[in-house]
Structure formats: structure tokens, C-alpha cells
C-alpha positions in Angstrom: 0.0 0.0 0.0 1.7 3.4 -0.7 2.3 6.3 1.7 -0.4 8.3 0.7 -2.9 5.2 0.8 -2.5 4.7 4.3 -2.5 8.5 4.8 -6.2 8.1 3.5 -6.7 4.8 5.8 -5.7 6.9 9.0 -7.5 9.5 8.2 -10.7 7.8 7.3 -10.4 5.7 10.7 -9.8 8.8 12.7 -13.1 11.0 11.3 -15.2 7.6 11.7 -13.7 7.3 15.5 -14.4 11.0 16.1 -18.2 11.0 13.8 -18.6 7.3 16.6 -18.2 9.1 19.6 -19.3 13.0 18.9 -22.5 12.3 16.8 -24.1 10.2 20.0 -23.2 13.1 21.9 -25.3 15.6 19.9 -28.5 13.3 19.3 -31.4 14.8 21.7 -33.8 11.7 23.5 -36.6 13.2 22.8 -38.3 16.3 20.7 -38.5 19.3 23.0 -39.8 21.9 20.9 -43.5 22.5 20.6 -46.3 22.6 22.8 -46.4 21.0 26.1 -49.1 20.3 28.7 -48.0 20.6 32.1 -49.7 20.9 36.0 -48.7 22.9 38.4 -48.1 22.1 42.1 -52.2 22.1 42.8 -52.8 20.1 39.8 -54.0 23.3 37.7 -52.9 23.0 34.1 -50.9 25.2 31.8 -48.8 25.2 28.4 -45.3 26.0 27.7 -44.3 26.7 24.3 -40.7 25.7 23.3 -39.2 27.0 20.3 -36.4 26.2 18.5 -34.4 29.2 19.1 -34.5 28.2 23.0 -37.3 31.0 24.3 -40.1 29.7 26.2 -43.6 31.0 26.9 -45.8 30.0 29.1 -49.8 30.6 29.8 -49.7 29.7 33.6 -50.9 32.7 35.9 -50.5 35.9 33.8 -47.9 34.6 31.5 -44.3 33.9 31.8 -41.5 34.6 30.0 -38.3 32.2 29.8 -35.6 30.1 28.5 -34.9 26.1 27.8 -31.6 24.2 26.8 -30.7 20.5 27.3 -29.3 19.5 30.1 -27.7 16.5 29.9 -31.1 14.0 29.2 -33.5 16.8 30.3 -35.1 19.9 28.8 -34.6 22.9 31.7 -36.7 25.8 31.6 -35.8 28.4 33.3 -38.6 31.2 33.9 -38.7 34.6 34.5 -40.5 34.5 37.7 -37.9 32.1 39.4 -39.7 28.7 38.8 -36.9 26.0 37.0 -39.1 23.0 35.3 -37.3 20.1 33.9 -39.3 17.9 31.4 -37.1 14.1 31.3 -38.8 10.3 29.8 -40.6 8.8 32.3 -39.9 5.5 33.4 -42.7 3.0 31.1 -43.4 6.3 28.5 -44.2 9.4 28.4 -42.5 12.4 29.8 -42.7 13.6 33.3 -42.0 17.2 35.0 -40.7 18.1 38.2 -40.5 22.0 39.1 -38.6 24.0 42.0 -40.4 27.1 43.5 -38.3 30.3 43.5 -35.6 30.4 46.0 -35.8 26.4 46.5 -32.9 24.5 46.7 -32.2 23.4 42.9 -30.5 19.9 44.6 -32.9 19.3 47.0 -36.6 17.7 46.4 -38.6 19.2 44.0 -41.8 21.3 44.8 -43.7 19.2 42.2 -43.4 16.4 40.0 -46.4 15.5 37.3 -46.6 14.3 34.2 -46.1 16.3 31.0 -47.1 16.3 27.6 -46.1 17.1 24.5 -49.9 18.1 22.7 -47.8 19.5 19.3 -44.7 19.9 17.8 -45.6 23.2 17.1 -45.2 25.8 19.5 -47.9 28.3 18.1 -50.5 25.5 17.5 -53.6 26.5 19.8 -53.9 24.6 23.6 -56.2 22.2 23.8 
């Protein structure tokens, strides 16, 4: 095999090796954006809309305002009145969400947990 044939091999071996571990990396475990039915801690529901360019809206009380990004295998919302959701698969299906009241200890328990749903994957579709 010549010099610059095995170049070619190394190469090739080395961008599959790096395309084997990165690409895994970037994969997301479940669609985030769109519309989402959630409760809140006394079972009252509400929507969040997540769009794609990580803003967040939601319809609970007067409206909030907020951000999401992934978080390892979670979707984290942060909001503007100091409420952190985090939307992960449920055990068995499904997606479930558990929230921390403003000024709660983000690593202790959560102030709720309840299921959630994704209703659309379109964030301006109207709630149901």
C-alpha cells in the first residue's frame, strides 16, 4: 500500500472514530420543541411553548417569559418568575416534570413532579 494510501486509511479511521463518539453526543432523547401540557403544584394545568431558538412562553398565571436548553437528558426551563421545570422520559413512557419554586434549593426535592405532555410539535398551534 503506498504512503499516501494509508495516509487516507488513518485518516478515514480517525473521522469515523471522532463521527462514533461526537454524533451520540449531539442526538437529543426526545423532541422538545413545541407545545407542552404541564400541572402545576395544585394540579391546575398550563402550556409551555418551546421554540427552537431556546425561548419559552408559558400561559400559567399571567404569563411567563423564559428560556430552555438540554441538560444532559432533560429539557430545563428556566422562567422569569424564578420557577426551574425540567421535562425528562418517564420510566414505562411518556415524559414527566418536576419544578422548584423560586428560592428552592435546585439539589434538593422538587416542589412538584407531574406528568407532562407534548400536545404539538408546534409551538404556536392553539392549547387544547
Amino acid at each position: 500500500m503506498s504512503p499516501e494510501a494509508l495516509r487516507m486509511r488513518r485518516l478515514f479511521l480517525v473521522l469515523l472514530l471522532l463521527a462514533a463518539t461526537v454524533l451520540p453526543a449531539l442526538a437529543q432523547p426526545f423532541p422538545a420543541t413545541g407545545l407542552w401540557r404541564l400541572r402545576h403544584t395544585d394540579g391546575s394545568p398550563f402550556h409551555i411553548r418551546l421554540y427552537a431558538d431556546g425561548s419559552a412562553l408559558s400561559d400559567f398565571g399571567s404569563g411567563e417569559n423564559g428560556t430552555w436548553l438540554w441538560e444532559g437528558q432533560a429539557v430545563v426551563c428556566r422562567w422569569s418568575d424564578g420557577w426551574l421545570d425540567r421535562i425528562t422520559p418517564a420510566p414505562g413512557g411518556g415524559y414527566v416534570k418536576v419544578a422548584w419554586a423560586p428560592g428552592a434549593d435546585r439539589k434538593g426535592p422538587p416542589s412538584n413532579r407531574n406528568r407532562a405532555v407534548r400536545i404539538s410539535p408546534d409551538p404556536n398551534d392553539a392549547a387544547r
